[in-house]
C-alpha positions in Angstrom: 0.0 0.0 0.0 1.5 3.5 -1.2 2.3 5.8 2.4 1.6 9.0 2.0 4.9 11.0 4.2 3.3 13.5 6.7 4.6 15.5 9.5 2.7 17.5 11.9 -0.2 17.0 14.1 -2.0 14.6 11.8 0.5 12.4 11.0 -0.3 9.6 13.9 -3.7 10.1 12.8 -2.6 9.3 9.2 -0.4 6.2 10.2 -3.6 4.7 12.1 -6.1 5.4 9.2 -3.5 3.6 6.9 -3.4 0.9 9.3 -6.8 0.4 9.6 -7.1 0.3 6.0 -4.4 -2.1 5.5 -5.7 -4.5 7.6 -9.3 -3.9 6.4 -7.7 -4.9 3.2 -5.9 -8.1 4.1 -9.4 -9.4 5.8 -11.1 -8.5 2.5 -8.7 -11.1 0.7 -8.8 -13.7 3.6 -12.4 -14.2 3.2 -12.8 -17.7 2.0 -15.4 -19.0 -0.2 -18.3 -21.2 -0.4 -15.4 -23.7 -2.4 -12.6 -22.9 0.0 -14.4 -24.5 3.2 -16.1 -27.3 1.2 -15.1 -29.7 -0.9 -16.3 -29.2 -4.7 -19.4 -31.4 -4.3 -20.2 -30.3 -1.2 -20.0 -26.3 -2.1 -22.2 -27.4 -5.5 -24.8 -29.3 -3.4 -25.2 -26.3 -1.2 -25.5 -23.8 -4.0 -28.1 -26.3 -5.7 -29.9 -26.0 -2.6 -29.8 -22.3 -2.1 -30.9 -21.7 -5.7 -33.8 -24.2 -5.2 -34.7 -22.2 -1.8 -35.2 -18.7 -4.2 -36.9 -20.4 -6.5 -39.4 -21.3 -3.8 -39.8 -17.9 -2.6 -40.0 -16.6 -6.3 -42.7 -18.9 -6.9 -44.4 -18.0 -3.9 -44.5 -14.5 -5.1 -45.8 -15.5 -8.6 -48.8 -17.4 -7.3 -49.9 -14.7 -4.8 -49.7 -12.2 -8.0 -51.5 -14.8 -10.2 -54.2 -15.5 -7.8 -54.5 -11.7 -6.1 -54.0 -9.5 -8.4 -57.4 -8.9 -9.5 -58.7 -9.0 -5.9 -59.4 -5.9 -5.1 -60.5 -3.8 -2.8 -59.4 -5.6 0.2 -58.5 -5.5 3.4 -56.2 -7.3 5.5 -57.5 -8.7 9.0 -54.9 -9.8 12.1 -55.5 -11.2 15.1 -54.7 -14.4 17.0 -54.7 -17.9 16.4 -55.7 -19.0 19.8 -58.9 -17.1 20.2 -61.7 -19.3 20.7 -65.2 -19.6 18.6 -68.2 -17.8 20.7 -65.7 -15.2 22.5 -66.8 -11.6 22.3 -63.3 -10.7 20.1 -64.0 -13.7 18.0 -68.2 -12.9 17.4 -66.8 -9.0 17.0 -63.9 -9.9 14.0 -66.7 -11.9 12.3 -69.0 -9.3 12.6 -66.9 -6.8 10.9 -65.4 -8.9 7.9 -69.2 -9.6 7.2 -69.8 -6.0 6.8 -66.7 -5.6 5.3 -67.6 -8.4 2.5 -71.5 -7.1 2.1 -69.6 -3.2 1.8 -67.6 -4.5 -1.5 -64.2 -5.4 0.1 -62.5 -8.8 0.0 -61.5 -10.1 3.3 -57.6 -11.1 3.4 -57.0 -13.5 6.8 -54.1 -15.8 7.8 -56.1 -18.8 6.6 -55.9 -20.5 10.3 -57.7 -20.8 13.2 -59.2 -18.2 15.8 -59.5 -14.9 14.7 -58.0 -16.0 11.3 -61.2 -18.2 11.0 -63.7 -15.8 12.2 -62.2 -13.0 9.4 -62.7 -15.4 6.7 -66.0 -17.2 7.7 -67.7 -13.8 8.2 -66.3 -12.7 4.8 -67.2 -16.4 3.3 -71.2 -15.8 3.9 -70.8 -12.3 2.0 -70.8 -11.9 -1.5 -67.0 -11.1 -1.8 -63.8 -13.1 -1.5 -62.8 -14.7 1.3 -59.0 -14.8 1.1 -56.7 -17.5 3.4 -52.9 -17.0 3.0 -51.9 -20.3 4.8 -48.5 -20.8 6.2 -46.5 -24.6 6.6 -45.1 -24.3 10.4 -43.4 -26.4 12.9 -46.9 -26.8 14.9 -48.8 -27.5 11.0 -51.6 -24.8 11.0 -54.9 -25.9 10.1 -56.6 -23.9 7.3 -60.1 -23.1 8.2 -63.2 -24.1 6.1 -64.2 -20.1 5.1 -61.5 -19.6 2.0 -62.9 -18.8 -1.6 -59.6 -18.5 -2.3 -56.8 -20.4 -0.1 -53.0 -19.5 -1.3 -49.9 -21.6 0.8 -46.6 -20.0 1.7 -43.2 -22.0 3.2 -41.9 -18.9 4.0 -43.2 -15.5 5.7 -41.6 -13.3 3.9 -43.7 -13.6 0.5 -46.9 -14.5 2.6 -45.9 -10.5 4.3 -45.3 -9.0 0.9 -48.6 -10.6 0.1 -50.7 -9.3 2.9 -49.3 -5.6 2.5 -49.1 -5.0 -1.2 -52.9 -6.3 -2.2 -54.3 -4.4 1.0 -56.7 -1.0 1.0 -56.5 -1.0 4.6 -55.5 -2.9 8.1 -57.7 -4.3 10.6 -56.0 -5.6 14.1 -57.5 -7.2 16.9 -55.9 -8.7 19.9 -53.0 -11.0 19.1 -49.1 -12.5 20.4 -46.2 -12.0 18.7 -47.3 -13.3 15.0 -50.2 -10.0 15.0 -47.9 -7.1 16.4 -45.2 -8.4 13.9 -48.1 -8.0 11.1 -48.8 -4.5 12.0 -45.2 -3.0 13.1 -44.6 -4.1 9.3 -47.7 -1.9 8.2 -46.4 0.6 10.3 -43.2 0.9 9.3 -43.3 0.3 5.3 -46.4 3.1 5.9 -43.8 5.8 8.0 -40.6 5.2 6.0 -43.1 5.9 2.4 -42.4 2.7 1.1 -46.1 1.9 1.2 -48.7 4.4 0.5 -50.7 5.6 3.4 -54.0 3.4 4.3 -56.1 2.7 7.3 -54.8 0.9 10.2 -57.6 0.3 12.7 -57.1 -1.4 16.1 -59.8 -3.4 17.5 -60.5 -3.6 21.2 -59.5 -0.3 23.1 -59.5 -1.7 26.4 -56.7 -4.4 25.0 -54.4 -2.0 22.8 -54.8 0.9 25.5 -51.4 -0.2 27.3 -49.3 -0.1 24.3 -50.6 2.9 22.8 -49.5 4.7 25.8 -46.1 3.3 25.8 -45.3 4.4 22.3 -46.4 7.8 23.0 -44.8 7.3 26.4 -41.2 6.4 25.5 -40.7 6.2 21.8 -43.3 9.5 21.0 -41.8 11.6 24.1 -37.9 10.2 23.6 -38.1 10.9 20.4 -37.4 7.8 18.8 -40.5 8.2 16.2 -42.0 11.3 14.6 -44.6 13.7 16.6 -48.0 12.3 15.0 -46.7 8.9 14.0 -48.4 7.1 16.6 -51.7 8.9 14.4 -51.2 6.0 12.1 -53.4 4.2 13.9 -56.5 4.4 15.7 -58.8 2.7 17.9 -62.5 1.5 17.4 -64.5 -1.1 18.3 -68.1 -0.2 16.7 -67.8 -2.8 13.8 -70.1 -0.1 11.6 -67.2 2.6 13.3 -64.9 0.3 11.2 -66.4 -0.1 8.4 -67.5 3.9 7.9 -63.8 4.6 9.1 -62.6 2.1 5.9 -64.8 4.5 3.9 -63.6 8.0 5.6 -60.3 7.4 4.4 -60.8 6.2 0.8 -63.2 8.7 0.2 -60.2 11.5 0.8 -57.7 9.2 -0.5 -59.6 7.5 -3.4 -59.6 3.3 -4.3 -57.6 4.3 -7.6 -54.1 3.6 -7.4 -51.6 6.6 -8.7 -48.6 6.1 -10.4 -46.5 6.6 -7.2 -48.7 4.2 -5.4 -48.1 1.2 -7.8 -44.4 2.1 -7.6 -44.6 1.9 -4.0 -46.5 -1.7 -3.9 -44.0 -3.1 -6.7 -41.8 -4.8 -3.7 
C-alpha cells in the first residue's frame, strides 16, 4: 500500500487510518469462499440448494400475484390464532369482515384458526372473497373451512409481501407475537413511504390501550418516532365505526391507485 509522508499534528492520525485500511484490506482477501471451506461437491450441493430455496420464494410470489392481483379492494385482518369460537373478540372480528364483505371489500385473513377463521368465515357468507394466506409451520396450521380462495406460503416473507401490497387497509385485533409483527410491518413500510398511506384500525381499546401509551410514552416523548406517528393508527370497536372509518379514508384518498402508489407496492 503507497504511504503517503506527513509531519505535523495529523501524522499519527494518518499512520492509524492507513493501518486500519491495511488491515481492512488483508481481511477482505482472507475471506474464503463457499469452495474454500467445502469440498467441490459439497460447495455445489449447497449452491443447488440455495438456488432451489429462491426459486421457492419466487414462486411464492408469482402465485400470490397470479391468484391476487385482480382482488381488489381488500382488506387485510390480524389477530390471533388462539382465540376461541363464541368469544366476544372472536363474534366482534366476524362481525366486521361480514360488513366488510356485504360493503364490497374482499377479506384477506391468515387462513388459520381463531380470529384467522372468524375474518374469513364472516367474509365467506358475503358476496366477496374470502382470502386464506396459509402458512406450513413447525406446529402445522390448520386452514379453516371459510376460503374462496386459499394460497400456501413455506416462507413468511412472501406471505408478508402478500398481505401488504394487495391491501386498502388494516384491521387488528388482539394478538401474540405473530399479529404485532403484522402490524409493526404496516407501520413501518407506511412511516418510512415505502407503502402508501392506508387505514390501520385497532380493535379492542381496552386491549391496545397499554401499548398505545407506551409508544407515545417512550418512543413519541424520547423521540425515537416522529410527533404524529403514533396517528397511524386508531382505535375502534363499533364494527359499523370500522367499516365507515374504511370508507372516511378512501373517500379522501380515493380506491384508484396513482402512479406513485403502484411504484410503491412493486416490492
Amino acid at each position: 500500500m503507497k504511504t503517503i509522508q506527513q509531519t505535523g499534528p495529523d501524522s499519527k492520525l494518518n499512520i492509524e487510518m492507513e493501518a486500519t485500511l491495511s488491515t481492512a484490506t488483508e481481511k477482505r482477501m482472507r475471506l474464503p469462499g463457499l469452495r474454500d471451506m467445502l469440498d467441490p461437491v459439497q460447495a455445489n450441493a449447497a449452491k443447488a440448494r440455495e438456488s432451489w430455496h429462491l426459486l421457492g420464494i419466487m414462486s411464492e410470489f408469482y402465485e400470490a400475484s397470479e391468484r391476487l392481483a385482480q382482488v381488489r379492494p381488500a382488506i387485510s385482518m390480524f389477530g390471533s390464532a388462539r382465540i376461541k369460537p363464541g368469544t366476544p373478540y372472536y363474534e366482534k372480528g366476524e362481525t366486521i369482515a361480514r360488513m366488510l364483505s356485504e360493503a364490497g371489500f374482499a377479506v384477506i385473513s391468515g387462513g388459520g384458526p381463531g380470529m384467522m377463521e372468524a375474518f374469513n368465515k364472516g367474509a365467506f357468507t358475503g358476496p366477496n372473497p374470502s382470502v386464506g394466506l396459509n402458512i406450513h409451520i413447525a406446529t402445522e396450521q390448520i386452514p379453516n373451512d371459510y376460503q374462496d380462495i386459499s394460497l400456501w406460503f413455506r416462507h413468511f416473507f412472501p406471505r408478508k409481501v402478500a398481505f401488504m401490497k394487495y391491501t386498502s387497509g388494516y384491521i387488528v385485533l388482539p394478538g401474540g407475537f405473530g399479529t404485532l409483527d403484522e402490524l409493526f410491518e404496516a407501520l413501518t413500510l407506511i412511516q418510512t413511504g415505502q407503502s402508501r398511506r392506508l387505514p390501520i384500525i385497532l380493535v379492542g381499546e381496552e386491549f391496545w390501550r397499554g401499548m398505545l401509551d407506551w409508544i407515545r410514552q417512550q418512543l413519541e416523548a424520547g423521540g425515537l418516532i416522529s410527533p404524529g406517528d403514533v396517528e397511524l393508527m386508531q382505535v375502534l370497536d363499533d364494527p359499523q365505526a370500522v367499516v365507515d372509518a374504511i370508507f372516511d379514508f378512501h373517500e379522501q384518498e380515493g380506491f384508484t391507485l396513482t402512479a406513485k402508489d403502484t411504484q410503491l407496492i412493486s416490492l
